[in-house]
DSSP file (Angstrom, degrees, kcal/mol; ACC not computed):
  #  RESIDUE AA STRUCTURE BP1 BP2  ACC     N-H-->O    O-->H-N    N-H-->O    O-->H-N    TCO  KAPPA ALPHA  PHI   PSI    X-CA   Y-CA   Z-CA
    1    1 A X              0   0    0      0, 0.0     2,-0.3     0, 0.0     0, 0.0   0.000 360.0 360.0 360.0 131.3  183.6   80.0   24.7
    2    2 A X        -     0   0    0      3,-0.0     2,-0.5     2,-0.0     0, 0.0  -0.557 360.0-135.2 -95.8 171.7  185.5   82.4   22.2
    3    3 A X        -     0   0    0     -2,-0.3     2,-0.4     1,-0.0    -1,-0.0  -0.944  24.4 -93.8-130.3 145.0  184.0   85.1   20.9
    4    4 A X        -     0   0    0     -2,-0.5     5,-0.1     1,-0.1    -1,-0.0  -0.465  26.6-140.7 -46.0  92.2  184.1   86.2   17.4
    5    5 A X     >  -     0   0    0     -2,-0.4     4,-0.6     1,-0.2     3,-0.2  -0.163  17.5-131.8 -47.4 153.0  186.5   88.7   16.2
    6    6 A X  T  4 S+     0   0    0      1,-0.3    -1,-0.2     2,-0.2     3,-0.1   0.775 106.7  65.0 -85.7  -7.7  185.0   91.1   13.9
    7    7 A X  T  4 S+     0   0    0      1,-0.2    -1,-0.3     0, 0.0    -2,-0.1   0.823 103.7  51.5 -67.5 -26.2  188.4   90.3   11.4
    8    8 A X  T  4 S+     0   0    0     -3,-0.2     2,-0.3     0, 0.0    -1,-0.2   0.673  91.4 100.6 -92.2  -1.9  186.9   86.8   11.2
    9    9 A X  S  < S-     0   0    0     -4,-0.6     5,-0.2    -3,-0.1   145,-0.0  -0.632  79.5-110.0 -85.2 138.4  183.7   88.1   10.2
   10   10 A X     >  -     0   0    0     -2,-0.3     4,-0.6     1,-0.1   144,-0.1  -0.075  27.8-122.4 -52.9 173.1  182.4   88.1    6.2
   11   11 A X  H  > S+     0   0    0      2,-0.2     4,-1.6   142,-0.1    -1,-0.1   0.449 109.1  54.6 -43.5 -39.4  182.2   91.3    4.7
   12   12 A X  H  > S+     0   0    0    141,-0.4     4,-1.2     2,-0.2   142,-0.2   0.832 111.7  52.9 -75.7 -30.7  178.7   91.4    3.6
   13   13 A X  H >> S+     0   0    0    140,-0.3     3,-1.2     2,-0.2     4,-1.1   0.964 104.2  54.3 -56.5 -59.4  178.0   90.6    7.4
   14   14 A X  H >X S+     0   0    0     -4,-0.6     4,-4.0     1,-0.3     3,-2.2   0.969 108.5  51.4 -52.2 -60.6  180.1   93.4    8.4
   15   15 A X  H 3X S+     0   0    0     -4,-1.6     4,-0.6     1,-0.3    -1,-0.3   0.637 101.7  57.3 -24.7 -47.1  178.0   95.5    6.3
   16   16 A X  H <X S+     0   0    0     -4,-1.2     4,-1.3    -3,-1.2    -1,-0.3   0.354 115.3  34.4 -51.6 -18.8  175.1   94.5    7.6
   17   17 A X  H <X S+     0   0    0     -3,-2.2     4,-1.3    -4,-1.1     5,-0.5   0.605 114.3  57.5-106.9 -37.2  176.0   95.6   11.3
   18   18 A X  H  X S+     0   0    0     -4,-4.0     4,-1.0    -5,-0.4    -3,-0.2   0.884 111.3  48.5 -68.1 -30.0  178.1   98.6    9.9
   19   19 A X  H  < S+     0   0    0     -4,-0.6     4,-0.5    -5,-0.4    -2,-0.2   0.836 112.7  47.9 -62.2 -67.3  174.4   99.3    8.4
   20   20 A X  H >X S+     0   0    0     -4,-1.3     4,-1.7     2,-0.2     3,-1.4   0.985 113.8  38.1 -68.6 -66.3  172.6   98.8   11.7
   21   21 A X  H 3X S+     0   0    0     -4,-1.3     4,-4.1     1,-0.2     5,-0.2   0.914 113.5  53.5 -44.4 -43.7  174.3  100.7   14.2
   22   22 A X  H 3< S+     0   0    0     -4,-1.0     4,-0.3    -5,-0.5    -1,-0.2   0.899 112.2  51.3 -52.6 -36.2  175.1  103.7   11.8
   23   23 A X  H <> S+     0   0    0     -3,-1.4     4,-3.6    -4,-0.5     3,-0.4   0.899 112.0  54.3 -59.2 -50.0  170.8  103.4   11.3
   24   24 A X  H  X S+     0   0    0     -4,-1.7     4,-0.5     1,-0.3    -2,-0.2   0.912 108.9  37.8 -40.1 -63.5  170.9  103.5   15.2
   25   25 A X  H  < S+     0   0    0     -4,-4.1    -1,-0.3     1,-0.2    -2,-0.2   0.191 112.1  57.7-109.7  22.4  172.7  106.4   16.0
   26   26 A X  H >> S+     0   0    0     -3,-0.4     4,-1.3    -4,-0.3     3,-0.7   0.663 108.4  48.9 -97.3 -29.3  171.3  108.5   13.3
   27   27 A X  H 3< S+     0   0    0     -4,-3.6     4,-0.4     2,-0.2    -2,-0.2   0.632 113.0  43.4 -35.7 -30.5  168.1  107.9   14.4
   28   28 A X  T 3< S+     0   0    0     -4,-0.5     4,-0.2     2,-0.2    -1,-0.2   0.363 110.9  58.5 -97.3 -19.1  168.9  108.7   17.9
   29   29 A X  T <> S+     0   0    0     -3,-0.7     4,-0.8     2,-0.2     5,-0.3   0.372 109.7  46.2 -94.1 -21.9  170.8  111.7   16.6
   30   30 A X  H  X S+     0   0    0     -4,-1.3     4,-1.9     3,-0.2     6,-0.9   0.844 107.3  53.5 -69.6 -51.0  167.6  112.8   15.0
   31   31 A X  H  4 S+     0   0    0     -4,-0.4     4,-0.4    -5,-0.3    -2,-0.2   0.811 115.5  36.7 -56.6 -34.7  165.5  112.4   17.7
   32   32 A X  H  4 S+     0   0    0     -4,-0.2    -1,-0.2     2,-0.2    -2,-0.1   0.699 121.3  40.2-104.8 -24.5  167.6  114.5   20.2
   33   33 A X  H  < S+     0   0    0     -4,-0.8    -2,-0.2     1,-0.1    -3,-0.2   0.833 137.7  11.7-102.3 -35.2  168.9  117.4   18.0
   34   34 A X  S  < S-     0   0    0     -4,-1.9    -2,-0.2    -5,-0.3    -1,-0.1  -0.091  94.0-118.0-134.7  45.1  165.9  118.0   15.9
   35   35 A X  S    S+     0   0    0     -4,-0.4    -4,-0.2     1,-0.1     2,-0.2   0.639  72.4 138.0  40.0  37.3  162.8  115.9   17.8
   36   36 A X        -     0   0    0     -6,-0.9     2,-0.2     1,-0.1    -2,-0.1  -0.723  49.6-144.8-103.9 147.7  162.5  113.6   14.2
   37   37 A X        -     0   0    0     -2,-0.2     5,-0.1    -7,-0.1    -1,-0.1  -0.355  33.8-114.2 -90.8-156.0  162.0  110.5   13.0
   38   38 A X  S >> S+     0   0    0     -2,-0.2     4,-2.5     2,-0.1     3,-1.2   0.913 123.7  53.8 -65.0 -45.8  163.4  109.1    9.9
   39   39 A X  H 3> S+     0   0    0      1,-0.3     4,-4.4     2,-0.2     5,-0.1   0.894 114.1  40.2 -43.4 -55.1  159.8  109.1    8.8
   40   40 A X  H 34 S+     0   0    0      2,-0.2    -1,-0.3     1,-0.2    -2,-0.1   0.180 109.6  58.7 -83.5  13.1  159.4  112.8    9.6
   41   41 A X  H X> S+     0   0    0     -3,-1.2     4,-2.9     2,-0.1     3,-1.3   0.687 107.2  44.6 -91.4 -75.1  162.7  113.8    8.3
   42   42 A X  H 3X S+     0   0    0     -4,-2.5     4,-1.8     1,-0.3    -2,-0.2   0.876 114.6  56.6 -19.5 -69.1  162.1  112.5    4.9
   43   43 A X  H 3X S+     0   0    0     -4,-4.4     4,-1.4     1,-0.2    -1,-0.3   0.690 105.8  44.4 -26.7 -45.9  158.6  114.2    5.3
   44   44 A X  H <> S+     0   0    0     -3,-1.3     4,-1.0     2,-0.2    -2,-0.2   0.947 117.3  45.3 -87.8 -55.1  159.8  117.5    5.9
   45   45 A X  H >X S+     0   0    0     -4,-2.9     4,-1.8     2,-0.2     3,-0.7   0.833 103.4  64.3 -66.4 -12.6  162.8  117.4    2.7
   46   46 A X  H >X S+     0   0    0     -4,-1.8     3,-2.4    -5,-0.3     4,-1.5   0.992 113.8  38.5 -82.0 -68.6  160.2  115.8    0.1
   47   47 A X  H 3< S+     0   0    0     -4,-1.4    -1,-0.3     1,-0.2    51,-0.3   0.534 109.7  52.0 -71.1   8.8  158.5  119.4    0.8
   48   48 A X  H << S+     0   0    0     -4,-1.0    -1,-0.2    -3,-0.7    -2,-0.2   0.556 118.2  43.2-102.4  -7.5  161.2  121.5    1.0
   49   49 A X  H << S+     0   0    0     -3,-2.4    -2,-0.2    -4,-1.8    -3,-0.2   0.969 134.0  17.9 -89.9 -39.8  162.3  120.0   -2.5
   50   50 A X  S  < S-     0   0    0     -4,-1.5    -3,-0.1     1,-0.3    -1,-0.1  -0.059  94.6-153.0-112.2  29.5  159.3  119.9   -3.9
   51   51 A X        +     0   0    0     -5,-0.2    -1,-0.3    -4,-0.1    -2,-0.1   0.158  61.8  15.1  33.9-153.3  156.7  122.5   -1.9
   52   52 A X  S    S+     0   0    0     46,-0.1     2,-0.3    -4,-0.1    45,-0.2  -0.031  75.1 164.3 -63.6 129.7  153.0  122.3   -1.6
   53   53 A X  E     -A   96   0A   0     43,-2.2    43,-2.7     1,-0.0     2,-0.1  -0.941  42.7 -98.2-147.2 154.8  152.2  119.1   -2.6
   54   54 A X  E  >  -A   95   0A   0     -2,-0.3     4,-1.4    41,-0.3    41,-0.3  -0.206  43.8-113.5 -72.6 157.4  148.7  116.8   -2.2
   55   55 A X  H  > S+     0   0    0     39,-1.2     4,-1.2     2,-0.2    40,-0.1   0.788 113.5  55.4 -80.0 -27.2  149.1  114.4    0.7
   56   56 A X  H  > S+     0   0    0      2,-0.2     4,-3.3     1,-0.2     5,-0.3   0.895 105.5  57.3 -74.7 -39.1  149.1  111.2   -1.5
   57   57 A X  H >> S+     0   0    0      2,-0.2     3,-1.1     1,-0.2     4,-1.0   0.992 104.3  46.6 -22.5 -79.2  151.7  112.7   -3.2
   58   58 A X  H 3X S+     0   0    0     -4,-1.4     4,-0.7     1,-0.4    -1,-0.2   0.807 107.6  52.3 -47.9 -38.9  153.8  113.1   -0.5
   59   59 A X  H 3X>S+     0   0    0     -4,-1.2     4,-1.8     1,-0.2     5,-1.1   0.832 109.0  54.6 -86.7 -29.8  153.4  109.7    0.9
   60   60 A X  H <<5S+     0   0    0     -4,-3.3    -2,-0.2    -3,-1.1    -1,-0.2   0.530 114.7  42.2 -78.9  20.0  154.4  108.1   -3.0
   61   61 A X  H  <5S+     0   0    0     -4,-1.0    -1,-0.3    -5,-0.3    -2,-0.2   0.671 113.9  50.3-109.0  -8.2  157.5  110.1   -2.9
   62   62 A X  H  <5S-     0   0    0     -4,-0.7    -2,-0.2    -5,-0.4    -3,-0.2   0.761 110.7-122.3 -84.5 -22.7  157.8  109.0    1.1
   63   63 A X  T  <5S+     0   0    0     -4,-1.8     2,-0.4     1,-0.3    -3,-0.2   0.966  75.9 109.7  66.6  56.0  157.4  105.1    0.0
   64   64 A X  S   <S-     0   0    0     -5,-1.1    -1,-0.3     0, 0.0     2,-0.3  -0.971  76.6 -95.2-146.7 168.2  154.4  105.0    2.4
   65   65 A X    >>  -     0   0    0     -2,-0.4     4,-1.0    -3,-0.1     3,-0.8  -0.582  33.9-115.6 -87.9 139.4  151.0  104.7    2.4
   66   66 A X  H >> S+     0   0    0     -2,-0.3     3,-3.1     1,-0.3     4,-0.9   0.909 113.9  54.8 -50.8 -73.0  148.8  107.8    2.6
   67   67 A X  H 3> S+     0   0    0      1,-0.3     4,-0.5     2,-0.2    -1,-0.3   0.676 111.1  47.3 -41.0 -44.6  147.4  106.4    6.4
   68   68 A X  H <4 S+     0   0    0     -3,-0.8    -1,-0.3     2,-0.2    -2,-0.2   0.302 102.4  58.6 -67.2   3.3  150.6  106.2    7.4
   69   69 A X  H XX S+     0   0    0     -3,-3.1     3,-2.3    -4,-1.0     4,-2.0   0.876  94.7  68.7 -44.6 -80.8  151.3  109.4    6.2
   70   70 A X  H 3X S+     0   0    0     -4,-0.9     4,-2.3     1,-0.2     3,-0.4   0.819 101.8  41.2 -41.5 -46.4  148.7  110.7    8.4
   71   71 A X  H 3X S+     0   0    0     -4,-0.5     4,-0.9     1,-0.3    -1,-0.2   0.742 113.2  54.8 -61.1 -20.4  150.6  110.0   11.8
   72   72 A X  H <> S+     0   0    0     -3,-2.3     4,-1.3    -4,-0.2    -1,-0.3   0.707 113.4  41.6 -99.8 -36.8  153.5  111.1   10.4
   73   73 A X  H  X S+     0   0    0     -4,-2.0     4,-1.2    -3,-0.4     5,-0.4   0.764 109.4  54.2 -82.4 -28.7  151.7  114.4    9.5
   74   74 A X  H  < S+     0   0    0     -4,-2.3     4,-0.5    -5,-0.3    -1,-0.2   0.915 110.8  44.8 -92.4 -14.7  149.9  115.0   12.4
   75   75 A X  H >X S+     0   0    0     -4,-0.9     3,-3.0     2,-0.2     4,-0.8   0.937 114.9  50.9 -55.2 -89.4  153.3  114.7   14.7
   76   76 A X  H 3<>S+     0   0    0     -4,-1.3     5,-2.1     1,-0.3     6,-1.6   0.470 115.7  42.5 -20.3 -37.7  155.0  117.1   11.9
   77   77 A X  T ><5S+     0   0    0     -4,-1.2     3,-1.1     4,-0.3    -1,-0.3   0.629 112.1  56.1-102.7 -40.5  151.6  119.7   12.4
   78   78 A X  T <45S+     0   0    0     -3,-3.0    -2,-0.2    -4,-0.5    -1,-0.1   0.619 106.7  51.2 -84.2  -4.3  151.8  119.2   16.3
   79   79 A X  T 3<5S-     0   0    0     -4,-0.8    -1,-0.3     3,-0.1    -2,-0.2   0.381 112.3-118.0-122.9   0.0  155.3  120.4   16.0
   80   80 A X  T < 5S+     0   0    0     -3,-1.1    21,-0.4    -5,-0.2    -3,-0.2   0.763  89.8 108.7  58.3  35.2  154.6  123.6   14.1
   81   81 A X  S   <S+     0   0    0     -5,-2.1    18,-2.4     1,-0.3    21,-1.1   0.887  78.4  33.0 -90.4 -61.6  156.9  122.0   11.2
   82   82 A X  E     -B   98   0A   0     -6,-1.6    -1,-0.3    16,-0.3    16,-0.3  -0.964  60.8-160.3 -98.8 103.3  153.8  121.4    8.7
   83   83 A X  E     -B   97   0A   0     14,-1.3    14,-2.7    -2,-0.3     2,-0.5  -0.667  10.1-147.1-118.3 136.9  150.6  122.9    7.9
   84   84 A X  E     -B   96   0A   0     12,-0.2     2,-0.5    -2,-0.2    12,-0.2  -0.815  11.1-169.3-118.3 175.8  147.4  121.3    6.0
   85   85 A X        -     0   0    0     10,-4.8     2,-0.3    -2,-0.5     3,-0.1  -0.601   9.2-145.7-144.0  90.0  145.7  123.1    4.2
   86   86 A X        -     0   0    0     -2,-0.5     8,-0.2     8,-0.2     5,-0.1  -0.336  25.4-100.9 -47.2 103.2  142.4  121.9    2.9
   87   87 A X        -     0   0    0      3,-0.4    -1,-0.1    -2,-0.3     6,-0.1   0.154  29.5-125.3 -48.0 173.7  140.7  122.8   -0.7
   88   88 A X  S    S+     0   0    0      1,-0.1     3,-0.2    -3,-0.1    -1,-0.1   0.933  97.9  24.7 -83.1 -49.5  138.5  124.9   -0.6
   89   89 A X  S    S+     0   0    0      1,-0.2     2,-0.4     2,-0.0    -1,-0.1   0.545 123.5  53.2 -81.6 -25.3  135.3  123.2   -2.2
   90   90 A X    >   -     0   0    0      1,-0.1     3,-2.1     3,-0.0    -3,-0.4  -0.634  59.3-171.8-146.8 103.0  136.5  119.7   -1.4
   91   91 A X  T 3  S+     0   0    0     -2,-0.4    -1,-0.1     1,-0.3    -5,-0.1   0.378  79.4  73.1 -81.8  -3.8  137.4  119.0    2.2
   92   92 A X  T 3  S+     0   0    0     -6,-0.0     2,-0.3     2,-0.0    -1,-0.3   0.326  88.2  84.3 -94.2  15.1  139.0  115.1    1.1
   93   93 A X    <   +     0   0    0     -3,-2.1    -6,-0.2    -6,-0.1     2,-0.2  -0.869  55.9 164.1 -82.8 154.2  141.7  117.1   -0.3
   94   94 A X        -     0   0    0     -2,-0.3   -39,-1.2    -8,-0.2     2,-0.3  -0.918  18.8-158.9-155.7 151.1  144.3  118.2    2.0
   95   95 A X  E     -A   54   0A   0    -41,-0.3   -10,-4.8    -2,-0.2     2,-0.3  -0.875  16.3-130.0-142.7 142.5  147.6  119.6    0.5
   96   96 A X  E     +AB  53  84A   0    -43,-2.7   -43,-2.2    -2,-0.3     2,-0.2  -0.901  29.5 166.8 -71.1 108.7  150.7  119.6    2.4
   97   97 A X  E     - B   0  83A   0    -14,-2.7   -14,-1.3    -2,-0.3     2,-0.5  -0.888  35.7-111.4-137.1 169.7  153.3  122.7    3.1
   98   98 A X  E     - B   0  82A   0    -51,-0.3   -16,-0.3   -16,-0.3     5,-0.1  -0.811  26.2-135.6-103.7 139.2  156.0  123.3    5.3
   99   99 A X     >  -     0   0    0    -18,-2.4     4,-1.3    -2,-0.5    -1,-0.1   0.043  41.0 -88.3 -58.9-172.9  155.5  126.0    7.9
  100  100 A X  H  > S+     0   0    0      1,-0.1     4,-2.4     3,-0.1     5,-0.2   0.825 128.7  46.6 -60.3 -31.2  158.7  128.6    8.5
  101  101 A X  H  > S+     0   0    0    -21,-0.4     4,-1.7     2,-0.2    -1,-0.1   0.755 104.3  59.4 -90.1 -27.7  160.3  126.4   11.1
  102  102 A X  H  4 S+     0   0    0    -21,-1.1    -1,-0.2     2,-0.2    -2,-0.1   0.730 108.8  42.4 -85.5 -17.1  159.8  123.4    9.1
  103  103 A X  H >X S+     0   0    0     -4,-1.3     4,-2.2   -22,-0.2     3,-1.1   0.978 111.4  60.5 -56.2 -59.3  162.0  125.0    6.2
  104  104 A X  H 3X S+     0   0    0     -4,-2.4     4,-2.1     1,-0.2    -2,-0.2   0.973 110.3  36.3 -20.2 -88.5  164.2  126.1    8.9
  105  105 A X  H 3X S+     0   0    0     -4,-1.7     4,-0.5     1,-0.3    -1,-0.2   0.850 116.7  51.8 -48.8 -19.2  164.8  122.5   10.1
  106  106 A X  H <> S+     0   0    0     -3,-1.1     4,-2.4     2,-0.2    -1,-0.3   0.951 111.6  54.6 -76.8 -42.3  164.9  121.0    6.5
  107  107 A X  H  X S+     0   0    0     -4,-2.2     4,-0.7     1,-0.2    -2,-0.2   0.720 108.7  41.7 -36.2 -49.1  167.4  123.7    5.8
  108  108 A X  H  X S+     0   0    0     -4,-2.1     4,-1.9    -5,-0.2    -1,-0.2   0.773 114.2  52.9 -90.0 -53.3  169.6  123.0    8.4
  109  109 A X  H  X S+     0   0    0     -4,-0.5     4,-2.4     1,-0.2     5,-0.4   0.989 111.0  48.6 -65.5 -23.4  169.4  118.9    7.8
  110  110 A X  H  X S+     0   0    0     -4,-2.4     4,-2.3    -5,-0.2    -1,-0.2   0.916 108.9  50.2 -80.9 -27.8  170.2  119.3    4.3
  111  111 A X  H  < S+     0   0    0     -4,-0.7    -1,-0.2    -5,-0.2    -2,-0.2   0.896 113.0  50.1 -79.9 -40.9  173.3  121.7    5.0
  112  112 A X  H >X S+     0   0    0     -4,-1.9     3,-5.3     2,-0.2     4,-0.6   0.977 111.5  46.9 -46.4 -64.4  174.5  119.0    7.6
  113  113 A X  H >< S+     0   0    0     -4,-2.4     3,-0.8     1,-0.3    -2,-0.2   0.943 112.2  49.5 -48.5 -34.7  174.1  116.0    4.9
  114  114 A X  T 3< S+     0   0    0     -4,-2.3    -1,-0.3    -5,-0.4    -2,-0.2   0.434  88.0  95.3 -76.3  12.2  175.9  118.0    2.3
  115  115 A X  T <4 S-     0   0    0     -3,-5.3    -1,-0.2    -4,-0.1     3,-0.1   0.681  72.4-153.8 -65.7 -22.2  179.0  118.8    5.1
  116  116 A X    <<  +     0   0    0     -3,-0.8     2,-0.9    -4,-0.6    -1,-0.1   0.626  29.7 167.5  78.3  -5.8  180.5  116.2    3.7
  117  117 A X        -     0   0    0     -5,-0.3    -1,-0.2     1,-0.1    -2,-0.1  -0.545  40.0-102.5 -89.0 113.5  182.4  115.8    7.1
  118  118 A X        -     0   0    0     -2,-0.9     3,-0.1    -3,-0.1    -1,-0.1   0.577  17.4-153.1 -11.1 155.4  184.3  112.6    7.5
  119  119 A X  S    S-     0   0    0      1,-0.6     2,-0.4     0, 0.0    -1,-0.1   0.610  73.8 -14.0-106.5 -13.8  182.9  109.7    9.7
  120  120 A X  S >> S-     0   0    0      5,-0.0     3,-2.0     0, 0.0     4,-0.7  -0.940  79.0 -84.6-178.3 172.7  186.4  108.1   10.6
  121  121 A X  T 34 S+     0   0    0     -2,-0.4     7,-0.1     1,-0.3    -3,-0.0   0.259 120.7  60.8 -80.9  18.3  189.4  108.2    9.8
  122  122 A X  T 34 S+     0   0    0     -2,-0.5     3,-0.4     2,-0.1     7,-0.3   0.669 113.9  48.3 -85.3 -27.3  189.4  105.6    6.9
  123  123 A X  T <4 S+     0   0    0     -3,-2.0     6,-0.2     1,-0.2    -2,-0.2   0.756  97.5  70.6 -67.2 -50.6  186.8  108.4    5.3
  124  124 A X  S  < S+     0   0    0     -4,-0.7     2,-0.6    -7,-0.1    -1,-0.2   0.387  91.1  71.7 -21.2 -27.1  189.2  111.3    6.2
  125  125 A X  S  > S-     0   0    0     -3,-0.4     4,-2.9    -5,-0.2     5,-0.2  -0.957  76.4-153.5-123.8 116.4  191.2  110.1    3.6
  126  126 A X  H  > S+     0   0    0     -2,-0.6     4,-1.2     2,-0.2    -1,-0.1   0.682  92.4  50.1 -92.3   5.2  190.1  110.6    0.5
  127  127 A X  H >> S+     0   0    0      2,-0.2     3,-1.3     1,-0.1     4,-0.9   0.969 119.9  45.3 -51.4 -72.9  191.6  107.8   -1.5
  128  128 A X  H >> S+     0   0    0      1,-0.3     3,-4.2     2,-0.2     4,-0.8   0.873 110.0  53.7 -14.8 -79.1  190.2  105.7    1.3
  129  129 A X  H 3X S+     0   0    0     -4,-2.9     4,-2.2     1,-0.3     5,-0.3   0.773 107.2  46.5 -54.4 -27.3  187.0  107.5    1.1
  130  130 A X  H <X S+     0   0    0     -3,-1.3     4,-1.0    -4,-1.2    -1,-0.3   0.641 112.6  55.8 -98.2   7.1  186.3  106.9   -2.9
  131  131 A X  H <X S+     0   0    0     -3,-4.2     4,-0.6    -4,-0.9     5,-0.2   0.754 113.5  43.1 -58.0 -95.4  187.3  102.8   -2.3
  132  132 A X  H  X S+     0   0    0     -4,-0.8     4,-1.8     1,-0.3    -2,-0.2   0.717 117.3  39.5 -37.2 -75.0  184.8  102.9    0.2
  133  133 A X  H >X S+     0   0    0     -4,-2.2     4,-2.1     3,-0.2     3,-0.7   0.916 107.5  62.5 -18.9 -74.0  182.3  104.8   -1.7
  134  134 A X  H >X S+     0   0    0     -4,-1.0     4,-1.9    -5,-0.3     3,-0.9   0.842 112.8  42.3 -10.4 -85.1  183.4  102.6   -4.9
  135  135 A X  H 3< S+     0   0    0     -4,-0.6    -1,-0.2     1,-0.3    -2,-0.2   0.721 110.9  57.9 -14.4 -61.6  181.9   99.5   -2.4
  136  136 A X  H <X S+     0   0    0     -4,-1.8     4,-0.6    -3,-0.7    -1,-0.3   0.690 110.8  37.9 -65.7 -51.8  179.0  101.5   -1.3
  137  137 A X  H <X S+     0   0    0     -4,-2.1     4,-3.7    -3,-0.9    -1,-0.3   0.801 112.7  51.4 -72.3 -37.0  177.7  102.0   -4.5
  138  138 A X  H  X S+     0   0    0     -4,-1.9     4,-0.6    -5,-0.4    -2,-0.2   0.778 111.0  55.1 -68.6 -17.1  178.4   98.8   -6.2
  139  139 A X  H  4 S+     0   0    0     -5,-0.2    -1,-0.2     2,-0.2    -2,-0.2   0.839 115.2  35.1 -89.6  -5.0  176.7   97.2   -3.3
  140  140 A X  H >< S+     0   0    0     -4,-0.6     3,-1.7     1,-0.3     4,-0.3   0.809 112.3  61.1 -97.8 -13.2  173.6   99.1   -3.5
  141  141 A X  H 3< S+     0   0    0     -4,-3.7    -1,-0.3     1,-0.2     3,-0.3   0.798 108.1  49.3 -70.2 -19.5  173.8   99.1   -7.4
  142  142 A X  T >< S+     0   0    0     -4,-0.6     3,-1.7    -5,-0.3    -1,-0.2   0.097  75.7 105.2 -29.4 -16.6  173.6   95.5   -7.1
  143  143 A X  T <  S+     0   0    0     -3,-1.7    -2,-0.1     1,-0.3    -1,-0.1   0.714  80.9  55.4 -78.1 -12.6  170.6   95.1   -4.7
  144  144 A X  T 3  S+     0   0    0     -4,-0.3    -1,-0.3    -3,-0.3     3,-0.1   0.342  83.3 111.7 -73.7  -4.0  168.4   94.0   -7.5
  145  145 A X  S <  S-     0   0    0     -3,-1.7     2,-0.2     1,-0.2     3,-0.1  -0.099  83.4 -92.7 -69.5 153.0  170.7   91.3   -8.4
  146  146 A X        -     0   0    0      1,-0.1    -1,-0.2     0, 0.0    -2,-0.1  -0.698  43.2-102.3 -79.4 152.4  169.4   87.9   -7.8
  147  147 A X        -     0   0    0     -2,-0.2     2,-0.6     1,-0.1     5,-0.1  -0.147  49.4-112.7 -61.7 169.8  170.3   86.4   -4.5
  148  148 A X    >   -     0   0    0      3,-0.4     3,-1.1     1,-0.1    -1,-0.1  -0.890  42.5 -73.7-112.2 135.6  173.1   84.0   -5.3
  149  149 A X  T 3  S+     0   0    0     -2,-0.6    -1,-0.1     1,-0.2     0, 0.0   0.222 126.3  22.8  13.1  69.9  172.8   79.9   -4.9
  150  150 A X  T 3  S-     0   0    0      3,-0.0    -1,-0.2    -3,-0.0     2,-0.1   0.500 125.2 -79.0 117.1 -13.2  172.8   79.2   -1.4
  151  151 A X  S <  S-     0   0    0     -3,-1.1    -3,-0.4     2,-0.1     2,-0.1  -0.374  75.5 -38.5  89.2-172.9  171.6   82.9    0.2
  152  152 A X        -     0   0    0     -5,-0.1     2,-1.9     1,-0.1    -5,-0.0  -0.453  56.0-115.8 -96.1 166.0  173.9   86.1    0.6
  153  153 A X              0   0    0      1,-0.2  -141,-0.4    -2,-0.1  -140,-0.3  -0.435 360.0 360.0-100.5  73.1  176.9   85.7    1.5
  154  154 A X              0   0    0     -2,-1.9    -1,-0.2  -142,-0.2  -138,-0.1   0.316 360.0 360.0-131.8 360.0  176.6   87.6    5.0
């Protein structure tokens, strides 16, 4: 049996794989340097852009549902990242803020994302890099597109 080179493989495929491992090992890169998920990453910059904020809030700007919020909140709280903080007169409100450590740690992922530091050396280059950008954006400016005749071509 031969096995597939990845030159024979489409492009939108490749994309799709380039997609999933890069998902992979930033996840895994989350988990081990700063004890996050994706979920709880998100969590923590939606309040450091936008502070003390209602919990439903938080979950439409997370693109989740307030219950799932909650798990996400009570790891983040268990972790001395997040504090709620309950009106005073009406205890089914709960407003969301980030402790000091959980600025800390938003602080520090947001100075990483903006580092701007290459992922290999086609990226390195910055002709390269604004092709590849160029792509990046046109494929995700595109995801609304209707699928084409026949499915995507991946």
């Amino acid at each position: 049996m031969e096995l597939i080179r990845l030159d024979d493989v489409p492009l939108g495929r490749l994309l799709v794989v380039a997609g999933h491992l890069t998902s992979q090992r930033w996840n895994r890169w989350l988990a081990e340097e700063h004890g996050l998920t994706q979920a709880g990453m998100v969590t923590l910059l939606t309040l450091a852009e936008h502070g003390e904020l209602p919990h439903r809030a938080v979950a439409e700007r997370c693109f989740v549902k307030p219950a799932t919020l909650t798990g996400i909140v009570d790891t983040l709280e268990r972790d001395g990242l997040v504090e709620r903080q309950r009106h005073a007169t009406d205890r089914r409100s709960v407003k969301l803020t980030l402790t000091s450590a959980g600025r800390a740690r938003a602080d520090a992922l947001r100075a990483m994302m903006r580092s701007d530091r290459p992922l290999t050396p086609v990226d390195a280059d910055p002709e390269k890099a604004a092709v590849v950008r160029e792509f990046l954006l046109a494929v995700i400016g595109s995801a609304d597109a209707a699928v084409p005749e026949g499915g995507p071509t991946c």
